[in-house]
TIROTOR-967983 format. One record per residue: residue in one letter; x negated, y, z of N, C-alpha, C in turn. Coordinates in steps of 0.02 Angstrom, whole numbers, plus 32768, in hexadecimal, padded with zeros to 4 digits. Example, Ala and Ser with C-alpha at 12.3 -4.5 7.8 and 13.67 -1.06 7.14 Angstrom:
// TIROTOR-967983
a7D6C7EE481867D997F1F81867D6C7F5B8186/s7D7E7F9081627D547FCB81657D7B8002818A/
This chain:
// TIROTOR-967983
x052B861B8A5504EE85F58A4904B386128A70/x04B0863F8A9F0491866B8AC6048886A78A9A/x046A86CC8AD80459870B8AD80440871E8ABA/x044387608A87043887718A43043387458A0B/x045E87288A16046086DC89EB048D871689AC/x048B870B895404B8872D892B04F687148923/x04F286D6893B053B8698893C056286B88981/x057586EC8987058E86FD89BA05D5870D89C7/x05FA870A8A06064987118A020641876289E2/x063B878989F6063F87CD89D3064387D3899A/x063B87A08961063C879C892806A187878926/x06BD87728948071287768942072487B68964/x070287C2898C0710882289AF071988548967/x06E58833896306D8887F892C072F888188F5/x071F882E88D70760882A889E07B0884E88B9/x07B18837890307E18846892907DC889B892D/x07BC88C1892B07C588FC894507D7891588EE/x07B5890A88B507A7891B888507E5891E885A/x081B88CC8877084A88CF8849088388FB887F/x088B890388B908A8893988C708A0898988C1/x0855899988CC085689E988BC085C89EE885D/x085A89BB8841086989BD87F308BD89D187F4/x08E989BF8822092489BD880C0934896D880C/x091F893187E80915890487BC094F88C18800/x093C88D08842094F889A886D0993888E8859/x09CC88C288600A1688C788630A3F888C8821/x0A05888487F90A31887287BB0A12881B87B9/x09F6881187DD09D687C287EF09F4878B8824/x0A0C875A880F0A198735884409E58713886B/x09EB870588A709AD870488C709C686B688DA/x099E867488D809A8863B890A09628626891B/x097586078963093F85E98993092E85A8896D/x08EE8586896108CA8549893808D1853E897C/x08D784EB895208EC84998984088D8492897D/x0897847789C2084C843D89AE085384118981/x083683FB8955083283D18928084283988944/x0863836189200852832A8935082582F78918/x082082A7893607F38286892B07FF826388EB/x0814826C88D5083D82518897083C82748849/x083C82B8886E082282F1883C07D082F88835/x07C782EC887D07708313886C076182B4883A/x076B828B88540754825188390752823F87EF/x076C827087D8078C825687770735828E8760/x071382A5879906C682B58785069782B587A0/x06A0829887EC065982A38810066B8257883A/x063A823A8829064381D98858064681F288A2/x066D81B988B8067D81B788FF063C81BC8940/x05FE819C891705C4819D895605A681FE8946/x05B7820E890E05A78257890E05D4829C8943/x06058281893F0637828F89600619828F89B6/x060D824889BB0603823E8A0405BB82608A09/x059F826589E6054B828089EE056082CE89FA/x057D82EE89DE058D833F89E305A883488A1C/x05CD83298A4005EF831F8A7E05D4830F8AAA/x058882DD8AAA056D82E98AE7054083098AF9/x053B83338ABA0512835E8ACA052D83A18AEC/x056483A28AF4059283D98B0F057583DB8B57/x0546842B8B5C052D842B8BAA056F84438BDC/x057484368C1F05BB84598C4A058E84908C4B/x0541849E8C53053484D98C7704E684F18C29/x04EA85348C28049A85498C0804B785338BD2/x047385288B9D047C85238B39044B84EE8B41/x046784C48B1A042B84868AFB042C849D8A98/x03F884A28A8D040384988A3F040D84588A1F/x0420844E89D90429843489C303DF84278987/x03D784548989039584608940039084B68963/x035084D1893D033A85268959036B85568952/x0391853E892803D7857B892A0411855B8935/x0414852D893E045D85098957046B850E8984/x049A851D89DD049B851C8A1504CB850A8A31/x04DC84DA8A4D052284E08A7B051685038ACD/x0549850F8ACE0558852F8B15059B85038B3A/x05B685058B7905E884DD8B83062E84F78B6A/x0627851E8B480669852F8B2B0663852E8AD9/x062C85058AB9062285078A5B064184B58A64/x065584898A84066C844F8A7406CF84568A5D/x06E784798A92071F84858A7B072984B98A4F/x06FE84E58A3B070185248A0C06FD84F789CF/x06CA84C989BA06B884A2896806F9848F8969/x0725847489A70753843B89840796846F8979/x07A484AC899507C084C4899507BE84F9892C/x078C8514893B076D852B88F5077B851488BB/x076C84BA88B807888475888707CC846D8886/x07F8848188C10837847B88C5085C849F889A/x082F84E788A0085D85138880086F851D8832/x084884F38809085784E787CE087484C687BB/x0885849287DA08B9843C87F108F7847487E4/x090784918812096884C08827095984DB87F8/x092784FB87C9092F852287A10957850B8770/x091F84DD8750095484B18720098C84A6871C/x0996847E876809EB847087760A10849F8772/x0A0184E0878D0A1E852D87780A4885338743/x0A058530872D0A1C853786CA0A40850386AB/x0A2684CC86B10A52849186990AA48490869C/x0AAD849C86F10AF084A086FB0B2484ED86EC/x0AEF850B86C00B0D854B86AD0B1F859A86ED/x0AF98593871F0B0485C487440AC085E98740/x0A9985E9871D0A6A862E87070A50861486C1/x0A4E8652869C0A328646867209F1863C8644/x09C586568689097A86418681096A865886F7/x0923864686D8091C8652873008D386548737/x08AF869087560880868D876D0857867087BD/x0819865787BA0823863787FC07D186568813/x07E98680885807BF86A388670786866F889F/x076C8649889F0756861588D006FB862088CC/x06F2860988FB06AE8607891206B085AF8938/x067585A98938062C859088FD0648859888C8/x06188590889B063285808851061C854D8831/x0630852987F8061C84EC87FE05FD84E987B0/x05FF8513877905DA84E58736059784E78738/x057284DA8762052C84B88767052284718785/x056E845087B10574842A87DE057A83F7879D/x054883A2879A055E8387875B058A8351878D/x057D8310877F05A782E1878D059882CA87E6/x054382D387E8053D82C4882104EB82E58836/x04F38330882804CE834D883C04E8838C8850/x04E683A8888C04E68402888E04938417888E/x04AE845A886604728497885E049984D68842/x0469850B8848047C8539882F04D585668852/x04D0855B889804F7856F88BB051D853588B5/x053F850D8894056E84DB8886057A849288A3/x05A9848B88BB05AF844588D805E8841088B4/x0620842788B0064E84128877065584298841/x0657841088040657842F87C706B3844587B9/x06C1848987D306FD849887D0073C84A28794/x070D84A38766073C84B98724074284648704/x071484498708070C840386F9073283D88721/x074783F08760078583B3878507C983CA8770/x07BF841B875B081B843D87470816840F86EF/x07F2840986D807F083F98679080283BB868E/x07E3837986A707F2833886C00847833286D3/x0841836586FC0889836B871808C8835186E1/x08CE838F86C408D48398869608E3836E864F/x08B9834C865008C48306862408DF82CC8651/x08E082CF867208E6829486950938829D86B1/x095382E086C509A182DE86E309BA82F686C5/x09AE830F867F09D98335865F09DA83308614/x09FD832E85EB0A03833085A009D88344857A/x099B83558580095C838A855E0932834A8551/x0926834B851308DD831784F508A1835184E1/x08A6837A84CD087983A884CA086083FB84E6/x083383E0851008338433853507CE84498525/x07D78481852107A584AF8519079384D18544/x075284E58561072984F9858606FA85238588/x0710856E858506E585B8857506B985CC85B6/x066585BC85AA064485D685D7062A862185D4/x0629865D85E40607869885DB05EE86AF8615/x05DF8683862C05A48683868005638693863F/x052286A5867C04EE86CF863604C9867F8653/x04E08651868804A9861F867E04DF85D8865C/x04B785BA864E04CC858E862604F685538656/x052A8534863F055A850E865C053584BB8665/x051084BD868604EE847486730514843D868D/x052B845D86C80555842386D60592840B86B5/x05B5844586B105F1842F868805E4840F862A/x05A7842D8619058383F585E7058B83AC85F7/x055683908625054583628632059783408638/x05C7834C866A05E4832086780623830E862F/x062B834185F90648833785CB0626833E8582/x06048329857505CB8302853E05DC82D98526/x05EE82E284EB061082A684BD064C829384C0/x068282BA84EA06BB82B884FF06F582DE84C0/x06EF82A58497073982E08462076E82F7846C/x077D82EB84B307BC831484CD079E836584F1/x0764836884DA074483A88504072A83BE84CD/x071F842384D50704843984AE06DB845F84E4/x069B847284E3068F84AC8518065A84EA84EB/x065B851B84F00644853C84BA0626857884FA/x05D6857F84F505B485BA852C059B85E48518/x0586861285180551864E85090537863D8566/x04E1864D855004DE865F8592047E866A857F/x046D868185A5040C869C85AA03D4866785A0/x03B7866D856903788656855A0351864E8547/x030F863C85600303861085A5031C862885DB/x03388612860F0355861F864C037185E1866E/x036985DD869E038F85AD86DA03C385B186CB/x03E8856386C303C3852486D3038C85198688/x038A85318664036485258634037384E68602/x03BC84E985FF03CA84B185D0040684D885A7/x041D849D857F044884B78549043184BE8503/x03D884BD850503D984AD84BB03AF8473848F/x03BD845E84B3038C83FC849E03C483D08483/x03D483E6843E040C83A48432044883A58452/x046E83CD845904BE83C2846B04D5839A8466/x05128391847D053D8361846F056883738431/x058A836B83E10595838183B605EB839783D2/x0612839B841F064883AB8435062B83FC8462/x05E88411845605C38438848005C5847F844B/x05D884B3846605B984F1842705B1851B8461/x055A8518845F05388537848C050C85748465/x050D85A38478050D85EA845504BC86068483/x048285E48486044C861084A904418657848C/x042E868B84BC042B86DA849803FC86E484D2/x03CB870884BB0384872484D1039B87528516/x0368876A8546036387A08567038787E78549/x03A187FE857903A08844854A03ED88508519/x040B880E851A043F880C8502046C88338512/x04AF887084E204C8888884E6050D888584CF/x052C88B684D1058B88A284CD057D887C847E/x057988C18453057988AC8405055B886083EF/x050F8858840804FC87FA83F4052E87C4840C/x055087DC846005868799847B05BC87A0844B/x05D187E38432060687D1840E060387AE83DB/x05D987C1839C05CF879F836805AC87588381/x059B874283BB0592870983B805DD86DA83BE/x060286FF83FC064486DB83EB066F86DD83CB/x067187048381068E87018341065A86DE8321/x061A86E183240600869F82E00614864C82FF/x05F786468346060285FE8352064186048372/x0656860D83B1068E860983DA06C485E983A8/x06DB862683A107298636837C07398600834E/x070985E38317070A85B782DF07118572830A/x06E6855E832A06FA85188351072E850B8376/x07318549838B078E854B83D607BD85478395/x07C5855E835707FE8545833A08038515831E/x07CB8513830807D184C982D807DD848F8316/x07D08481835D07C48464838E082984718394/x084184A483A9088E84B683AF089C84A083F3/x087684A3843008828495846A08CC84958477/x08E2847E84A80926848084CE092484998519/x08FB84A0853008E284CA8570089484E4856C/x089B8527857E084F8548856E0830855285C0/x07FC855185BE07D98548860607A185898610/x078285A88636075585EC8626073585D8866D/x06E285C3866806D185D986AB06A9862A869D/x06CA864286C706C0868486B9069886A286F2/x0659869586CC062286BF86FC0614870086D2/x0612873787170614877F870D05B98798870C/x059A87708710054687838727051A878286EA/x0538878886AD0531879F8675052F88008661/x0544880D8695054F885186960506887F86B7/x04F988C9868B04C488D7868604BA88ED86D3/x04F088ED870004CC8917874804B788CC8779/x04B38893875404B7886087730474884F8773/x0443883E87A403FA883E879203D887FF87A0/x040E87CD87B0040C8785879A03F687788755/x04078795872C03E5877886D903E187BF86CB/x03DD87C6866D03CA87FD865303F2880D860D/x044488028617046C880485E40463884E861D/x04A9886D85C504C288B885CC050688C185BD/x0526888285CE057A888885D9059C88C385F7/x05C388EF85ED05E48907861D063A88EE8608/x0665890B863106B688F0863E06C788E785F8/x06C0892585D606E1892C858206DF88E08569/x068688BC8577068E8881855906B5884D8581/x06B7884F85A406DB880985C90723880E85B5/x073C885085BB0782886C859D077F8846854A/x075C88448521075F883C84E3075A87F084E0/x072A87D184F70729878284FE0778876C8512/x077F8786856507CA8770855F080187648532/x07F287A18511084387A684D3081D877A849F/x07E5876A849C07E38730846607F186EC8454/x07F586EF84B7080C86B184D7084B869184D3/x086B86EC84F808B886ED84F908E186CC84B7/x08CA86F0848E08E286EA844208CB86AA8415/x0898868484370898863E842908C1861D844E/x08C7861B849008FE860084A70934860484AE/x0951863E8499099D86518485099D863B843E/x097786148402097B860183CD098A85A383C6/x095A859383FD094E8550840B096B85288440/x0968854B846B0982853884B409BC854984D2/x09DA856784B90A13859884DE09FC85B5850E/x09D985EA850A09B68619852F099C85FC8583/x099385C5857A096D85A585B70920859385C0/x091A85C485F208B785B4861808BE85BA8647/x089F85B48671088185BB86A8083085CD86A9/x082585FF86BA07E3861886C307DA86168706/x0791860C871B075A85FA8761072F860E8764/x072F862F87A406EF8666879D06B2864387B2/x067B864387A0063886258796060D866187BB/x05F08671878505C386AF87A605C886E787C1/x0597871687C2059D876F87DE059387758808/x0570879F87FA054D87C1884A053F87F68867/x05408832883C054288858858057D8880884B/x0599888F888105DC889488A3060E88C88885/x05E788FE8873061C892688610627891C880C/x05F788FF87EE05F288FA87B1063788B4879D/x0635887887E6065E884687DC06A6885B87E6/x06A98882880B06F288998819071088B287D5/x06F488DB87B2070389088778071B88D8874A/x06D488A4874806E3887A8709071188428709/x071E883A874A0765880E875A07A4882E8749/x07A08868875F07D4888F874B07D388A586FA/x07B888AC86C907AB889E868807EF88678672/x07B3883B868807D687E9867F082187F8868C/x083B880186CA087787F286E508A2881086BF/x088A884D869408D88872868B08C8886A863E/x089B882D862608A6881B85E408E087E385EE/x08C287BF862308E687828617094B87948633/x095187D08666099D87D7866E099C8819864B/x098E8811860909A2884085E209BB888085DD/x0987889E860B099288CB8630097889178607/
């Protein structure tokens, strides 16, 4: 997105170096994401949106999109590629050759709504794998765990009032985008927590609200956009996450979806941005979810 931009490729460097000097790479299967197709991105973003993001694709330099949005000539095939990767995920799982799957992709998309990018986001990525999802496969009910520290607006917006969706967030406020608490949608359990927020308040927030709605709800596929920029070395917001918690969210996850789902999610990485802090906390994540 240019230069000193925080949306940066170094943000998959870092995960990459992190889950190998962890040990963590050897025990992961690794596959290459398909570009999405038109068929997939379409079950959430209209076709003239589609074509609008696309011509804005420069061959040469950055055009923005909005003050923090940017393409470069290589973010047109990166979004569709990014959206893709939650599409195979599914199918992954569905057809029984992994049993959950993380998807390390850049842009990220839960700020992207139906036919707007902001907030780094151009496709709303976890929202074309959930669509997916219902639409090719046996699942009427899937659930949707945000713990990005900013709020999921997009993936709000585009599933609002949707009873085949549950999406349940913690995330900073007031803070950008500055929504999430005007009237929800009653399929919405949106968790706002002040500045300053620490391990102990996220937890007891996702044992008072989380936990009670994901069961009574009993998903059949669990979904996580899992933004790491909740974490205290991260100076994008002003939570005080470190790994322990993301480690603990996971297994709350895990253990809802090994109750409900037959241990199927797919988690998507959203946020993070001090690099060494994202690597760690990916690696957290990873060796909750291969039980490591």
């Amino acid at each position: 997105m240019g230069a000193h931009h925080p949306e940066c490729p170094a943000r998959l460097d870092a995960i990459h170096d992190q889950v190998i000097a962890a040990g963590v790479d050897g025990y992961l299967a690794h596959f290459e994401a398909p570009l999405v197709t038109m068929e997939q991105l379409r079950r959430v973003h209209p076709l003239d949106y589609i074509a609008y993001v696309h011509a804005c694709s420069p061959t040469h330099g950055i055009v923005h999109l909005d003050p923090d949005t940017a393409m470069s000539p290589g973010t047109w095939h990166a979004a569709l590629r990014a959206a893709g990767a939650g599409c195979e995920a599914v199918d992954r799982i569905m057809r029984g050759e992994v049993n959950n799957a993380f998807c390390a992709v850049r842009p990220p998309g839960h700020h992207a709504s139906v036919a707007q990018a902001m907030g780094f986001c151009f496709f709303n990525n976890v929202a074309v794998a959930m669509r997916h999802a219902l639409a090719m496969w046996p699942v009427s009910r899937v659930a949707v765990v945000d713990f990005d520290v900013h709020h999921g607006n997009g993936t709000e917006a585009i599933f609002a009032g949707d009873d085949k969706v549950l999406m349940c967030g913690t995330f900073q406020h007031p803070f950008y985008p500055y929504s999430g608490t005007d009237n929800p949608a009653s399929n919405m359990c949106n968790v706002p927590l002040p500045a300053c927020t620490g391990g102990e308040a996220f937890r007891q927030a996702v044992t008072d609200h989380w936990l009670p709605r994901l069961y009574d709800f009993q998903p059949e596929m669990v979904f996580i956009s899992a933004g790491f920029d909740a974490h205290r070395e991260d100076d994008m917001a002003s939570f005080g996450l470190v790994e322990a918690d993301y480690a603990w969210v996971t297994k709350q996850i895990k253990v809802l979806a090994d109750a409900t789902a037959q241990g199927r999610i797919v988690s998507m990485l959203e946020g993070g941005y001090a690099l060494s802090a994202l690597g760690r906390s990916v690696v957290a994540h990873l060796r909750v979810l291969a039980d490591m």
